[in-house]
C-alpha positions in Angstrom: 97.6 -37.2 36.0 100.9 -35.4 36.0 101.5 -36.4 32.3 98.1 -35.4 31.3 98.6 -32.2 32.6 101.9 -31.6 30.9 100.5 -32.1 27.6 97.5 -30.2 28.6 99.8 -27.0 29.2 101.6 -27.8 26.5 98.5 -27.8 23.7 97.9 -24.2 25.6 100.9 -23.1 24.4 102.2 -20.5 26.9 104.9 -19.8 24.7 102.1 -17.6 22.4 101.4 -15.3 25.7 104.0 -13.2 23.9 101.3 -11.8 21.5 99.2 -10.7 24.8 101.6 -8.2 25.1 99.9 -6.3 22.6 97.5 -5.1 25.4 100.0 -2.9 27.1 101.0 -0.9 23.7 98.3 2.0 24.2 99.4 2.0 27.9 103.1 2.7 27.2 102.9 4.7 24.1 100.2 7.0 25.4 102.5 7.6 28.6 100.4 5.9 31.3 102.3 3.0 32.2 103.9 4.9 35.3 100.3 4.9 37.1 100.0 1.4 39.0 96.2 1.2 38.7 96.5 1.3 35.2 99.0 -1.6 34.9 97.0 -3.5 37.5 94.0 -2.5 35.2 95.9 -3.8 31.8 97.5 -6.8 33.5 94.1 -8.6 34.8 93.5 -8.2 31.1 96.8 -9.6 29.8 95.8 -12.4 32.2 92.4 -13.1 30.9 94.1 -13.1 27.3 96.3 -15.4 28.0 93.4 -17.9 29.3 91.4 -17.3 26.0 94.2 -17.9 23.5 95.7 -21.1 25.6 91.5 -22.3 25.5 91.9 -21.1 21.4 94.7 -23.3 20.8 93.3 -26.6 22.6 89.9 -25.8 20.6 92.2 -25.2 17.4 93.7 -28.6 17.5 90.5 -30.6 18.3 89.4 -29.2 15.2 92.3 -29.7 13.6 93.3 -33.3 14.5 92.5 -35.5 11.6 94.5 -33.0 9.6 97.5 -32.6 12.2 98.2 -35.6 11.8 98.8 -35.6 8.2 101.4 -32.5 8.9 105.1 -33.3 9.2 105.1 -31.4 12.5 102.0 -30.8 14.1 101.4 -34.8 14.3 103.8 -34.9 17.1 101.2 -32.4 18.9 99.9 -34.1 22.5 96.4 -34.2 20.6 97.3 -35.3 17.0 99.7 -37.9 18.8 97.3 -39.2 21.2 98.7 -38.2 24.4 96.2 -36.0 25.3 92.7 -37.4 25.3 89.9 -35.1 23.0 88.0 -35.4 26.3 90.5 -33.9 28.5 90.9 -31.3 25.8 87.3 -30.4 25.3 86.1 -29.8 29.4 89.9 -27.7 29.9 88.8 -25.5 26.8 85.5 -24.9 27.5 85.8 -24.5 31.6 88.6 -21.7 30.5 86.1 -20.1 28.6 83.4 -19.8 31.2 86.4 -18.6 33.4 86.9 -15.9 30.4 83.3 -14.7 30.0 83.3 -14.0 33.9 86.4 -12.5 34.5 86.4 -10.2 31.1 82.5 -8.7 32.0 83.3 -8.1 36.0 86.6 -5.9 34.5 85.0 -4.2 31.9 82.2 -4.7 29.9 83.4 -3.2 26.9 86.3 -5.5 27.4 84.1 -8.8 27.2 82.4 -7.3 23.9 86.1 -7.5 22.7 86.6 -10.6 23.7 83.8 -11.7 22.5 84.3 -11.0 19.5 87.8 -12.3 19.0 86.1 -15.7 20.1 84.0 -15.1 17.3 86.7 -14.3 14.9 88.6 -17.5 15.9 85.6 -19.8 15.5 85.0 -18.3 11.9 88.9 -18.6 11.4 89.2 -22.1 12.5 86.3 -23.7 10.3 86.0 -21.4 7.1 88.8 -18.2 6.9 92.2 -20.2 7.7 90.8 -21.9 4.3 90.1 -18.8 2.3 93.0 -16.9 0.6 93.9 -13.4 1.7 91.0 -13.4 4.6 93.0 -15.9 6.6 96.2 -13.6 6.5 93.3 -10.9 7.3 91.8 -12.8 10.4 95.4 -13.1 11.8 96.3 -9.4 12.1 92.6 -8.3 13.1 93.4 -10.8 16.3 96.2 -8.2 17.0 94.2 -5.4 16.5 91.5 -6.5 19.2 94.3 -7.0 21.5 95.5 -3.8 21.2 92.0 -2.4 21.6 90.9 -4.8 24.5 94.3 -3.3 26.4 93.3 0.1 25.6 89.7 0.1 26.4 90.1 -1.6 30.1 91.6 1.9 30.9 89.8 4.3 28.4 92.9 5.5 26.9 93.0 6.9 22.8 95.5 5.7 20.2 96.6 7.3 17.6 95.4 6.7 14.4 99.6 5.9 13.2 100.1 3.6 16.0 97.3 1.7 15.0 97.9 1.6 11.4 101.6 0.1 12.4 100.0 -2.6 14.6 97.6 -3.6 11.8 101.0 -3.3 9.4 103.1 -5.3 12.0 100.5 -8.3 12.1 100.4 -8.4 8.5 104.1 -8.9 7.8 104.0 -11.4 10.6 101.0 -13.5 9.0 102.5 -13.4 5.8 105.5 -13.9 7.0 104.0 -16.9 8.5 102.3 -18.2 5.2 105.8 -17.5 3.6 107.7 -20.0 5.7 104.9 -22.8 6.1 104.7 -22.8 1.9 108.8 -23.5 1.8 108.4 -26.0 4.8 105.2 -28.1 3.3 106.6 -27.4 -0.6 105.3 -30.5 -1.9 102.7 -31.7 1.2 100.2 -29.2 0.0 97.3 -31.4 0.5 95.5 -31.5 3.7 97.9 -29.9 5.5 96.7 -26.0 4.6 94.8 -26.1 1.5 95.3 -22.1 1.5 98.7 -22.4 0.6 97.9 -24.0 -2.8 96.0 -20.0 -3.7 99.5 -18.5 -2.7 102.7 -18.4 -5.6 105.9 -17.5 -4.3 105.8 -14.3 -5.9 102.3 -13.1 -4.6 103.7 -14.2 -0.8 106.8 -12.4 -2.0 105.1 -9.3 -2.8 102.9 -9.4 -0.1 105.9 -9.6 2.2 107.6 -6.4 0.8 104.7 -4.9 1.1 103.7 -5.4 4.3 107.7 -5.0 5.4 107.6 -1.7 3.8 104.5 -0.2 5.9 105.9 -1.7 8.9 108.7 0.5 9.5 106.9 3.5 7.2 103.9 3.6 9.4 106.0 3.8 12.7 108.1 6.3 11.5 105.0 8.3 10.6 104.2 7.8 14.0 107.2 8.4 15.6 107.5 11.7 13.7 104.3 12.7 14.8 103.9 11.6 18.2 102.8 14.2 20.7 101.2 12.9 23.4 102.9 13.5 27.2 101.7 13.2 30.1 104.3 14.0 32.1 104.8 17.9 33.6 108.4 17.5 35.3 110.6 15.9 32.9 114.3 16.5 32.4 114.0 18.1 29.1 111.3 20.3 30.2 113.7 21.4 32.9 116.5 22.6 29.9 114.4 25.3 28.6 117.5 26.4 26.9 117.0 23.5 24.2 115.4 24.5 20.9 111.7 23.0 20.5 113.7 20.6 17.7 114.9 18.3 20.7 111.6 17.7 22.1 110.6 14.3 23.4 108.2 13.8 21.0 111.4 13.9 18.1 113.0 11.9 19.8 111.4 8.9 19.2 112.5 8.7 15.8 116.1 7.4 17.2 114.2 4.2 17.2 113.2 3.7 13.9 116.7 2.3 12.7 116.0 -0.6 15.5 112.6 -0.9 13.5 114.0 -1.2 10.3 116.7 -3.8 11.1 114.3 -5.6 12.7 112.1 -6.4 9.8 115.2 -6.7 7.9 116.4 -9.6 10.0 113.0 -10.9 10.3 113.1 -11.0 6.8 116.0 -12.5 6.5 115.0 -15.6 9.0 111.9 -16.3 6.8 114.1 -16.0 3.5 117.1 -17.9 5.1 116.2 -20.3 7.7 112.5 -20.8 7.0 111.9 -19.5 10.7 108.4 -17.8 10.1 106.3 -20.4 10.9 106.6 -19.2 14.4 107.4 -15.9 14.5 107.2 -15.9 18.6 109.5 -18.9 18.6 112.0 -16.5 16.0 111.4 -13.8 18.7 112.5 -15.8 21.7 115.3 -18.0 20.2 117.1 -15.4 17.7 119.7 -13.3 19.4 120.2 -10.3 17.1 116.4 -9.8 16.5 115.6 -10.5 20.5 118.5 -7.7 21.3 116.8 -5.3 18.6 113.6 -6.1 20.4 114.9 -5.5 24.1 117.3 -2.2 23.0 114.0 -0.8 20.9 111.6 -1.5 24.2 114.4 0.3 26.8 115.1 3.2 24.6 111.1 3.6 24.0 110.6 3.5 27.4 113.7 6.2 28.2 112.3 8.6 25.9 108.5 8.4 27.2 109.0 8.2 30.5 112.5 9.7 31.4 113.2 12.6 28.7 109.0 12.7 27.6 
């Protein structure tokens, strides 16, 4: 029992929470992460999330076991091994999703719409779009976008059009980034394994890259320029009246943008150099420059909203 629920938690891969994090971005960037209802409100959310993707993933690899088992890596996975019976796999799943449909409608209904919908999105991905060039890479960065929707609708909160576009710009550098590392890691195991990777030359992932890389940083520095929303009305450089408008908070959020860059430069790097973008949550959590870009980007973010904003 012990064992079986080891591999269970293991096929829900808690490690991909990180994504869910995506549901606090309107909450921080709009200002309102200082108000403790809200970040109840968001967290419950984050928390559902996190049972939906885990359920995702087990779901994922019942459907994809004949083929995980062909991969070089994924056969070692508790259900393409065999250490995690389809049956136990198949009642976990499906109970989490009942747990999912309840939980999202009593927080919000416009929250369960969204999730919904991104349970939609995954069953079309898993048995057709994960197959279809360029909509696969699509399906991948429209799962962020719902996050980042589903986080801002639980609290009725308005992004900005900028933000969004760098969210949707993000996801695709990540999912090609993705597609980039599996082609160098499978070169020559194209079969079964992701028949998608066959439509996908090295130089059409390596334009896609650059140009996904490119509106990364471009559309959060857009953004950053032209941020103005505050919610705060006693802020320190409120209180220095004697600064020119030119140091207001809203400017200075485009310290960050250096962090930005050389954080899609390393990424890039890590997919280029080490092959590391298969798992771009695993090259989040195990790469020490790109985590202490991460963590100094988040702290001075959160400086300049909610201490100088």
């Amino acid at each position: 029992m012990g064992k079986t629920l080891y591999y269970l938690l293991k096929t829900a891969r808690p490690r991909q929470w990180v994504k869910n994090f995506a549901l606090f971005a309107t909450l921080v960037f709009t200002g309102f992460f200082k108000f403790p209802p809200y970040v109840f409100k968001v967290s419950e959310a984050f928390f559902i999330f996190c049972i939906l993707t885990s359920c995702i993933y087990i779901i994922n690899d019942i459907v994809d076991l004949e083929s995980d088992r062909q991969h070089p890596f994924k056969k070692k996975r508790p259900i393409a091994s065999g250490k995690l019976p389809v049956k136990v796999a198949k009642i976990a799943a499906f109970s989490g999703l009942l747990l999912v449909g309840v939980l999202s409608f009593l927080l919000n209904p416009y929250f369960f719409y969204l999730v919904l919908s991104y349970i939609i999105l995954q069953f079309f991905y898993t048995t057709k779009l994960k197959h279809v060039p360029i909509l696969d890479v699509l399906s991948i960065a429209t799962g962020f976008i719902i996050r980042v929707y589903a986080g801002a609708v639980v609290v009725n909160l308005h992004m900005n059009v900028w933000f969004l576009l760098t969210v949707l710009s993000a996801s695709l550098f990540l999912a090609v980034g993705k597609r980039q590392s599996e082609r160098t890691l499978l070169e020559g195991k194209l079969g079964p394994t992701r028949k998608t990777l066959q439509h996908y030359s090295q130089r059409l992932l390596d334009i896609y890259t650059g140009m996904f890389a490119n509106t990364t940083w471009l559309t959060y520095a857009l953004y950053a320029y032209q941020r103005e929303e505050s919610t705060a009305t006693d802020t320190l450089l409120v209180n220095f009246t004697i600064l020119p408008r030119t140091f207001a908070s809203e400017k200075l959020l485009m310290i960050t943008i250096p962090i930005v860059i050389y954080g899609v430069m390393r990424y890039l790097q890590l997919v280029y150099e080490n092959n590391q973008g298969e798992s771009p949550e695993r090259v989040l959590l195990s790469d020490k420059p790109l985590l202490g870009a991460v963590i100094l980007w988040g702290t001075m973010v959160m400086i300049i909203i909610y201490i100088l904003g």
